[in-house]
LOTI-288302 format. One record per residue (C-alpha): x, y, z. Coordinates in steps of 0.02 Angstrom, whole numbers, padded with zeros to 5 digits, always signed. Example, Ala and Ser with C-alpha at 12.3 -4.5 7.8 and 13.67 -1.06 7.14 Angstrom:
<nodes>
+00615-00225+00390/+00684-00053+00357/
</nodes>
This chain:
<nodes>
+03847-02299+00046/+03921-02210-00091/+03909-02204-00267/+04008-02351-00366/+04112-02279-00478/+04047-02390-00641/+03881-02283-00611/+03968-02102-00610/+03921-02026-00779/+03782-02136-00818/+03621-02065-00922/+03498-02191-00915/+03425-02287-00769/+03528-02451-00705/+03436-02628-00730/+03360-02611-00550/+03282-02440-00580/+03226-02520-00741/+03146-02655-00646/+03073-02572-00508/+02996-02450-00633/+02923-02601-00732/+02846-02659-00585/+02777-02492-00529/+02683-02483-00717/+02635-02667-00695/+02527-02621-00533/+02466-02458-00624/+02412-02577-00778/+02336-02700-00663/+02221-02557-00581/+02163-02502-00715/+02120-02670-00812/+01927-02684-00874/+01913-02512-00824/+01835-02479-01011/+01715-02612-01018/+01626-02530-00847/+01549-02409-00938/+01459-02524-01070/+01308-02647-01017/+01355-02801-01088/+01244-02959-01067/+01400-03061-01104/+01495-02933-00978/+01663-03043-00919/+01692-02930-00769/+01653-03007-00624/+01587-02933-00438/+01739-02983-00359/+01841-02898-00463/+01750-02753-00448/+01742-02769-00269/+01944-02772-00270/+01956-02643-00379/+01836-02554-00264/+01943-02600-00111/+02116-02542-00206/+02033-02362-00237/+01973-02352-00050/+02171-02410+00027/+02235-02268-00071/+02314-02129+00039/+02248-01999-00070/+02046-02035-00078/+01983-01869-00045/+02097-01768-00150/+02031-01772-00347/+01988-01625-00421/+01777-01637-00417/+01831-01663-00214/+01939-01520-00196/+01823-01413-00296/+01642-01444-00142/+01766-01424-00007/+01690-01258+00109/+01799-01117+00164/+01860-01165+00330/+01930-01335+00279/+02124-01295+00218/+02159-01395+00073/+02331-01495+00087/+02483-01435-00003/+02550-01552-00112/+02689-01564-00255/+02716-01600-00439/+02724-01786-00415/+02595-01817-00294/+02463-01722-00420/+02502-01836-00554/+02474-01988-00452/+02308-01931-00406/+02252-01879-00562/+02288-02075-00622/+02189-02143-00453/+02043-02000-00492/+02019-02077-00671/+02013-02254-00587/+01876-02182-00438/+01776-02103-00577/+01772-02284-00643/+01724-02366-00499/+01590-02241-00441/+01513-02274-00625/+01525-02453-00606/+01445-02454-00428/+01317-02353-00490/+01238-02493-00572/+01255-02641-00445/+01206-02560-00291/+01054-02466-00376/+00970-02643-00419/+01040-02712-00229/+00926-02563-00181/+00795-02618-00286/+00777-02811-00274/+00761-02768-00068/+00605-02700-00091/+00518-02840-00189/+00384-02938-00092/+00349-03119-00102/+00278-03141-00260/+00468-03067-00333/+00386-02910-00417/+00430-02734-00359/+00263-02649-00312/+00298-02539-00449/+00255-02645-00581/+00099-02701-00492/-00046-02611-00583/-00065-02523-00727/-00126-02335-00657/+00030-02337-00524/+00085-02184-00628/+00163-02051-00531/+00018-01929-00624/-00117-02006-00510/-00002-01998-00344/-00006-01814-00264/+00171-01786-00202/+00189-01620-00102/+00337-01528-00070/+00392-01568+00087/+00527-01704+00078/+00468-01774+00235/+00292-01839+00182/+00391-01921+00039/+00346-02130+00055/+00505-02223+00120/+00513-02321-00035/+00504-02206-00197/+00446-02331-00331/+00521-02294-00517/+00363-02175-00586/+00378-02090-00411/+00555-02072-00450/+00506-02003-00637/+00402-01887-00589/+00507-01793-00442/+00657-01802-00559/+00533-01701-00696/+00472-01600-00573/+00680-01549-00505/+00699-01515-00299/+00549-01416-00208/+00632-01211-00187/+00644-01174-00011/+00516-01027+00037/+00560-00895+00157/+00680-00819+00273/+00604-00851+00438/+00649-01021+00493/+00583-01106+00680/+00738-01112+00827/+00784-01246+00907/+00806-01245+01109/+00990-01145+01094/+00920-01037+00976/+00994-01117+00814/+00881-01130+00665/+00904-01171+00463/+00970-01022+00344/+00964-01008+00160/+01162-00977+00186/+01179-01176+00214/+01111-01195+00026/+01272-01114-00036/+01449-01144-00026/+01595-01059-00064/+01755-01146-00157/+01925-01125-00129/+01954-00988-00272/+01824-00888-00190/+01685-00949-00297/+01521-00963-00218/+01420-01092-00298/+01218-01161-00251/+01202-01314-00165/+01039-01373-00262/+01010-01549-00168/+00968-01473-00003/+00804-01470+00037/+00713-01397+00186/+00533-01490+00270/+00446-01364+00350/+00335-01486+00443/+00482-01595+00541/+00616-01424+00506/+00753-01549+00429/+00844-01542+00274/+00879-01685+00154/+00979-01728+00015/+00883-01703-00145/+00968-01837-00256/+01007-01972-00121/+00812-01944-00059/+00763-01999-00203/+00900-02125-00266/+00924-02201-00107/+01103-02235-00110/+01174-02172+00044/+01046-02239+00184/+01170-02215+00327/+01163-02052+00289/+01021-01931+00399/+00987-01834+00272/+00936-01972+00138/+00823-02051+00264/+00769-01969+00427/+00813-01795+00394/+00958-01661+00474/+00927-01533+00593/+01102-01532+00720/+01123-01332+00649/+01281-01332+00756/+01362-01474+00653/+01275-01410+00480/+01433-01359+00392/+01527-01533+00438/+01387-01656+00382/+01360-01540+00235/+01549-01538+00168/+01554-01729+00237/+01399-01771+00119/+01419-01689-00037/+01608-01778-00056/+01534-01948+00001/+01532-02078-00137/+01355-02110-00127/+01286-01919-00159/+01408-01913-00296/+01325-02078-00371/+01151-02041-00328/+01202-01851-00417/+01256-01963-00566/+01082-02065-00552/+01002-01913-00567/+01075-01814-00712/+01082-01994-00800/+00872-02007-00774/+00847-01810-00807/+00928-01836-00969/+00832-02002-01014/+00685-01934-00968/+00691-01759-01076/+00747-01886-01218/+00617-02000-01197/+00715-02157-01193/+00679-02217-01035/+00673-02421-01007/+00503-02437-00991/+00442-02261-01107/+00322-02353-01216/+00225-02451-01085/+00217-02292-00968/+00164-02187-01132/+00016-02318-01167/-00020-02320-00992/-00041-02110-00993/-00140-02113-01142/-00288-02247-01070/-00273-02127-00904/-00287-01968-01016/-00454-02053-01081/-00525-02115-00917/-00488-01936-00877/-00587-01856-01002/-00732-01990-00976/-00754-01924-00791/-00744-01751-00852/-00896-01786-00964/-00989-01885-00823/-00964-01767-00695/-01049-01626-00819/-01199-01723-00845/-01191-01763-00644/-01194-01571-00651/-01309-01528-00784/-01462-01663-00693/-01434-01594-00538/-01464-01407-00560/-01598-01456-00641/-01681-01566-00502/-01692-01700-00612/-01717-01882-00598/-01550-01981-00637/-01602-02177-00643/-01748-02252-00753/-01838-02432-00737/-01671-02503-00841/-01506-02494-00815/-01463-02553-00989/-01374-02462-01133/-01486-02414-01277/-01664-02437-01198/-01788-02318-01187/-01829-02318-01011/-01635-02329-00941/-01663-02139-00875/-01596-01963-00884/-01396-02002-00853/-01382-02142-00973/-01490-02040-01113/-01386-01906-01089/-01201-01997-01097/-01302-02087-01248/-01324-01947-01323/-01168-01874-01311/-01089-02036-01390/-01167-01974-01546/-01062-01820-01560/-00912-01819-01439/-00767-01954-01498/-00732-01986-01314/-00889-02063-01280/-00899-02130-01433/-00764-02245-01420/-00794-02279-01240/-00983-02347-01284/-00893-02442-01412/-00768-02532-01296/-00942-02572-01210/-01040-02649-01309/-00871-02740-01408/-00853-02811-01223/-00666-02741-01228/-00693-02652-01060/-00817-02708-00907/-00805-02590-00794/-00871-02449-00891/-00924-02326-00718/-01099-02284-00791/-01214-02398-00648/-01311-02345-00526/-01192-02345-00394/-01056-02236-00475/-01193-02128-00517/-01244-02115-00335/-01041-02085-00282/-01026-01959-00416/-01196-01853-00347/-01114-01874-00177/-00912-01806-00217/-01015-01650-00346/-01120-01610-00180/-00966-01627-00070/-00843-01510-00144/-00997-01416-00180/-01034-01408+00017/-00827-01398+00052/-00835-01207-00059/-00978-01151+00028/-00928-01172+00192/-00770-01100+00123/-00854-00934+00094/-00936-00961+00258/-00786-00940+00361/-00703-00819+00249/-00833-00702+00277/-00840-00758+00471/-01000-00717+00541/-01154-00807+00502/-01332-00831+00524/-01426-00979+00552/-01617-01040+00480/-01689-01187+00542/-01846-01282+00487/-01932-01430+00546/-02048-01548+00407/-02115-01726+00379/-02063-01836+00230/-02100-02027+00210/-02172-02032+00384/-01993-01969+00437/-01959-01801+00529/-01832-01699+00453/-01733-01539+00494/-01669-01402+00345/-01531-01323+00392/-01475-01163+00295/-01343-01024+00331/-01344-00852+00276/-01196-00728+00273/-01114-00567+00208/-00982-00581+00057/-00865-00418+00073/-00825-00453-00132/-00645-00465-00082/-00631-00605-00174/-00645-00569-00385/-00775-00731-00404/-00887-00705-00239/-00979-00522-00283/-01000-00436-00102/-01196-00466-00047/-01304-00557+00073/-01313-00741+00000/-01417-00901+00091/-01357-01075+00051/-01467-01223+00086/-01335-01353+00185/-01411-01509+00205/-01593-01618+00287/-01558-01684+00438/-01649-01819+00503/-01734-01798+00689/-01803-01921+00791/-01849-01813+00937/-01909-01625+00927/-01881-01574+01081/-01780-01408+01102/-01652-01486+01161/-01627-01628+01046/-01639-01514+00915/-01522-01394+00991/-01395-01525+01000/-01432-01586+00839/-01375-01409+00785/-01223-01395+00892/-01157-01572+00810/-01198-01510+00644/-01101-01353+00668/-00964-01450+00744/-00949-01559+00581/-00936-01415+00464/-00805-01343+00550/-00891-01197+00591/-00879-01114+00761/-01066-01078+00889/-00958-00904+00926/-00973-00832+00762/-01195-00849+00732/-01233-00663+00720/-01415-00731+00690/-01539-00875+00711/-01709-00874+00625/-01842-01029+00667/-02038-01028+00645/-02171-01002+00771/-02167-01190+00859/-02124-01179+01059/-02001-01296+01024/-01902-01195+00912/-01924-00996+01009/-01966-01031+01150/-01880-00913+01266/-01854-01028+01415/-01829-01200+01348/-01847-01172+01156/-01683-01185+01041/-01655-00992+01030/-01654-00984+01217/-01523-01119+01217/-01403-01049+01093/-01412-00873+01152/-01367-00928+01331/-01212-01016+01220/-01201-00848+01143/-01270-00687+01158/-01236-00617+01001/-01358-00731+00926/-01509-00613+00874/-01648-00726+00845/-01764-00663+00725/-01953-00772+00689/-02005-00826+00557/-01986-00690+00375/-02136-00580+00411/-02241-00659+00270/-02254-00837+00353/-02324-00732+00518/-02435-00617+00418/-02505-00780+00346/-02520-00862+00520/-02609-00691+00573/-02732-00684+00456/-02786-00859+00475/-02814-00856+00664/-02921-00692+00626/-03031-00799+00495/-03042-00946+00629/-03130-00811+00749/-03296-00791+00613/-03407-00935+00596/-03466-00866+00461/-03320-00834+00369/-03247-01034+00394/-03413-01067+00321/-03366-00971+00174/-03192-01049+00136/-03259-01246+00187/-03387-01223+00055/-03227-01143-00052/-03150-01317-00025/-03284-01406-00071/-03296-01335-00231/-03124-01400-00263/-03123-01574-00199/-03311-01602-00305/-03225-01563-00455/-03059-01641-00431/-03120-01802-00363/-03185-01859-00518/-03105-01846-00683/-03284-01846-00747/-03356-01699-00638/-03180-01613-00672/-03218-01612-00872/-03383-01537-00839/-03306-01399-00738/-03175-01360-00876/-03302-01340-01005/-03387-01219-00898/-03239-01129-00826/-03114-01074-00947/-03019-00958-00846/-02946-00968-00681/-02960-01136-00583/-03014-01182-00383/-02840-01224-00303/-02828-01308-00116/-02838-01207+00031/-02684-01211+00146/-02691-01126+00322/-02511-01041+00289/-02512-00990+00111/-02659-00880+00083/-02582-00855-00118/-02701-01021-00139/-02833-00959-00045/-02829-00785-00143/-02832-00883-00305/-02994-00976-00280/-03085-00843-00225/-03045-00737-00374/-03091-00866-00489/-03255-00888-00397/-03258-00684-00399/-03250-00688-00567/-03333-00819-00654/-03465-00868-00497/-03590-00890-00659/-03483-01022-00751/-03449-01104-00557/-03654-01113-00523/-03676-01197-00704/-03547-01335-00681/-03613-01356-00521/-03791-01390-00582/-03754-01493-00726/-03656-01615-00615/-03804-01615-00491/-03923-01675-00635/-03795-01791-00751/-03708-01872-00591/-03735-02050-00547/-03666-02045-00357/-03782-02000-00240/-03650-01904-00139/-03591-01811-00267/-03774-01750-00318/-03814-01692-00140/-03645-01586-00120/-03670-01515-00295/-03848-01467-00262/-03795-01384-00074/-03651-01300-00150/-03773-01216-00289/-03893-01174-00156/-03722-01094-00068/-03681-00992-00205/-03860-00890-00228/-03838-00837-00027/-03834-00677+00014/-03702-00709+00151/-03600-00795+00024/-03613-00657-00100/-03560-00522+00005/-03413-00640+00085/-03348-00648-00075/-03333-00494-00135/-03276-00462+00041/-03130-00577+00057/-03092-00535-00117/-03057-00357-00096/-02948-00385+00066/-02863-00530-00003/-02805-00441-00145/-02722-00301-00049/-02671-00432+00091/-02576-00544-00064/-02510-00385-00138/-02422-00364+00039/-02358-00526+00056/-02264-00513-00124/-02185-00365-00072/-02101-00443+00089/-02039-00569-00011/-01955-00483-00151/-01759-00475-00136/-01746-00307-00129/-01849-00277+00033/-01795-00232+00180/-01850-00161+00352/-01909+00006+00291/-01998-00039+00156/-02104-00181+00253/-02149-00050+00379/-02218+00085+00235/-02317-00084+00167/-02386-00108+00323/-02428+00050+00344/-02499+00071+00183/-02619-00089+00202/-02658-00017+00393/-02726+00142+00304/-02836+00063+00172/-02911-00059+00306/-02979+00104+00401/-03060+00159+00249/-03129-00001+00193/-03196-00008+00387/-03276+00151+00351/-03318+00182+00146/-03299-00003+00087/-03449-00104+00137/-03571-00025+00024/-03457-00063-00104/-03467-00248-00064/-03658-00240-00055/-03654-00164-00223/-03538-00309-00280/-03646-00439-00189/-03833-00363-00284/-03757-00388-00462/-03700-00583-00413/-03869-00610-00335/-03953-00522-00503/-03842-00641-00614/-03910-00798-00520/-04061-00727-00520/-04055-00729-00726/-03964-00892-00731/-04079-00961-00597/
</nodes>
């Protein structure tokens, strides 16, 4: 139909252009109505969900969803952006404006939808349950997949602070076709040619997926795989990666995030002074444990006793811990003000009983067991000691571990170090329940039977016996174990007391040694006599494997055998038990007998070299070569004391007899 002719010439628009126009601005005007007011939280806010939700719908009919400029911009390089002209740009740019709006909007409603689903019965979120649920005492690790399913708001804080875990590494695990995950899927390139970082993907080693950084966190886009479950279809990586980045929901829970990153470097977060009260009372409780766990420290390297008769603050007899975290309160402000809370009844449970006490003794000795056997299997190859005593009518097995530190490492100096493990209790000590015993214990520290270079036990048939014993067991477990007695000392010691068992006259010597000692010490009477007597060295207990003791009484008795005869004679004559008089009297008689006389010089001459012996095998610095040149050494002066050295002793054994003679 042709033009009428009325309209050739004509300017301006006729009345139905006019109209149709109108209409077309009316539509425009009603899109964009309380668009403003979305961006302000109002508590008196007149736009309603409905509205939004039409407004919503209005944006998601239009033809031209995917085409504003923030979309065009994350498209990738294979995806051929449509051409379009002059008029169709400006009627997106006035449908972007009312997206932007909506997205801002949404951002709001469907973050606290997200939230109120996770509230439990009682209608609080369990984030506000608590007052130490502060992302500072949860350990988050890198690897989005160990992430909790619900991420409460400090959780949210602190990865936010902490920005998305860098992805480590080049090498990356294949699937069955032989596709794997590439740094080159954390880029993308723009249509200009730009190539830009795609910061929001994140890579889990431990399930190989990727995830969406902000949605991970934000939970917007739960349909999604990579805000929940993870991604790893590599053949479809580029898709779900262009798909995701111009969904809606990243580009809200992008929004979420820049909105909290800012909030948070501002300090002006919703809840910023009740989360800065709550990280100043867990700075304190912080620095409380530090100070208990130093006197846990400082009692225990020095063996001593932690509790007293009273548990009570500000007694005298409450024990070594409190005393010490007393003592502190004096000086340090921490404790200070926490013994203040505690006696102003502001705080009850104050962690300074028994029982925290005991827990802290037992996490000090566990992480100080965790870095030894650390060291232990970074140096490999070990050596095991085992040792067998009874305590509180209970048997009880020592187990220690020796091995060689190669001083790669700058705090561990290379040497030979032994570390004392732990007492384990036994109920049977058989070879092989204690050989089982051993295995478990191994098994427990995570330390493998293949790697014992060495095993070292005493003399029982239980523990080397070479049929049944436990060295026999382990080296049929493995060879490699050298077993190795007892340190030569503890045999040397066991040696020379099986050669004194063989004289009668010589046990006759030390019993009458022994009854010296239990005369005086039985009595705190008879042991004041002997003091006033004896000024110098004392009588100490014999013991069958430790002849140190036995080497000490007889050079006191060496020595001072006057002062010893006169103490025994005065408690002979003051003493009012009839027991006591006798052995006093025998003893004295003991002491002016030739045998006697010449035993002790004797034993003192070859004790003296035999003690000088044993000190040398167990200094630090010995070692095979130098035993053998002792030995040797003590081997030669034995042949000349066979053959040069009794007429010394009878010299030795005339000048006692003439000073008892004097005395006498």
């Amino acid at each position: 139909m042709g033009k009428r002719s009325r309209d050739m010439g004509r300017k301006y628009p006729c009345g139905s252009k006019k109209r149709a126009l109108y209409k077309a601005k009316a539509v425009e005007r009603q899109k964009q109505k309380g668009a403003l007011s979305k961006y302000f939280s109002r508590p008196d806010s007149t736009v309603e969900t409905e509205e939004l939700r039409e407004d919503a719908a209005m944006v998601e009919k239009s033809p031209v969803e995917h085409t504003t400029q923030t979309e065009n911009d994350s498209n990738d390089e294979e995806f051929e952006e449509p051409d379009h002209s002059e008029e169709d740009t400006q009627d997106r740019q006035g449908e972007e404006k009312t997206a932007k709006r909506v997205v801002t909007d949404a951002e709001g409603t469907e973050g606290q939808e997200c939230f109120s689903a996770n509230k439990d019965a009682s209608g609080l979120d369990p984030e506000q349950k608590g007052n130490f649920n502060s992302a500072d005492q949860i350990e988050i690790s890198d690897d989005p997949a160990t992430w909790p399913e619900y991420i409460s708001q400090h959780i949210r804080e602190y990865l936010v602070k902490q920005g998305p875990p860098q992805i480590i590494g080049e090498d990356f695990p294949k699937n069955k076709i032989g596709q794997h995950f590439s740094n080159f899927h954390c880029k993308r390139k723009l249509s200009n040619g730009e190539i830009v970082p795609r910061p929001w993907v994140i890579y889990s080693v431990s399930a190989d997926k990727i995830f969406c950084y902000d949605c991970k966190i934000f939970c917007n886009n739960v349909t999604s795989s990579l805000a929940s479950n993870g991604f790893n279809d590599w053949s479809n990586i580029h898709t779900i990666l262009a798909e995701h980045e111009n969904s809606k929901g990243h580009l809200q829970a992008v929004l979420s995030c820049c909105d909290l990153q800012q909030r948070l470097s501002a300090g002006k977060t919703i809840d910023a002074i009740q989360q800065k009260l709550i990280d100043q009372e867990a700075k304190r409780w912080h620095q409380v444990f530090e100070r208990l766990v130093a006197v846990v420290q400082l009692l225990a390297e020095r063996n001593l006793s932690f509790h007293g008769s009273d548990d009570r603050l500000g007694t005298l007899y409450n024990g070594n811990f409190l005393g010490v975290i007393e003592l502190l309160g004096k000086f340090d402000p921490v404790m200070e003000e926490h013994l203040q809370r505690i006696k102003n009844k502001e705080i009850h449970d104050h962690y300074l009983g028994k029982n925290i006490q005991n827990e802290l003794i037992s996490i000090v000795g566990n992480a100080v067991k965790h870095e030894i056997i650390a060291r232990i299997k970074a140096a490999k190859y070990f050596a095991i000691i085992l040792d067998c005593t009874s305590d509180s009518h209970q048997d009880q097995m020592s187990l220690t571990i020796r091995y060689v530190a190669d001083g790669v490492s700058p705090n561990i100096p290379a040497g030979v170090y032994e570390h004392f493990i732990k007492f384990i209790v036994v109920e049977n000590s058989t070879g092989e329940c204690l050989y089982n015993i051993l295995l478990s214990e191994l098994e427990d520290l995570g330390l493998d039977v293949a790697n014992i270079r060495g095993q070292g036990y005493d003399n029982g048939a239980n523990m080397k016996g070479h049929i049944s014993g436990v060295q026999a067991r382990l080296l049929k477990t493995n060879p490699r174990a050298f077993f190795t007695p007892c340190h030569a000392s503890h045999n040397y010691n066991l040696f020379l007391g099986d050669v004194a068992k063989t004289c009668p006259d010589v046990m006759s010597f030390f019993g009458a040694l022994q009854h010296i000692y239990v005369l005086f010490s039985a009595s705190t009477k008879r042991w004041t006599i002997f003091r006033n007597h004896v000024t110098g060295f004392s009588v100490k207990p014999l013991c069958e494997t430790r002849w140190e003791c036995t080497m000490q009484s007889v050079k006191a008795l060496r020595n001072q055998a006057g002062e010893f005869y006169d103490a025994l004679v005065e408690v002979a004559e003051t003493t009012d038990d009839a027991q006591a008089k006798n052995e006093a009297e025998w003893l004295a008689i003991q002491m002016k007998n030739y045998k006697f006389l010449v035993s002790l010089v004797f034993w003192h001459d070859l004790l003296f070299q035999v003690n000088f012996v044993s000190k040398e095998l167990q200094s630090d610095p010995m070692d095979i070569s130098a035993g053998i040149s002792s030995f040797k050494k003590l081997c030669n002066w034995l042949k000349t004391y066979r053959e040069k050295g009794f007429q010394e002793v009878l010299i030795g054994a005339c000048g006692g007899a003439i000073a008892h003679t004097q005395r006498g």
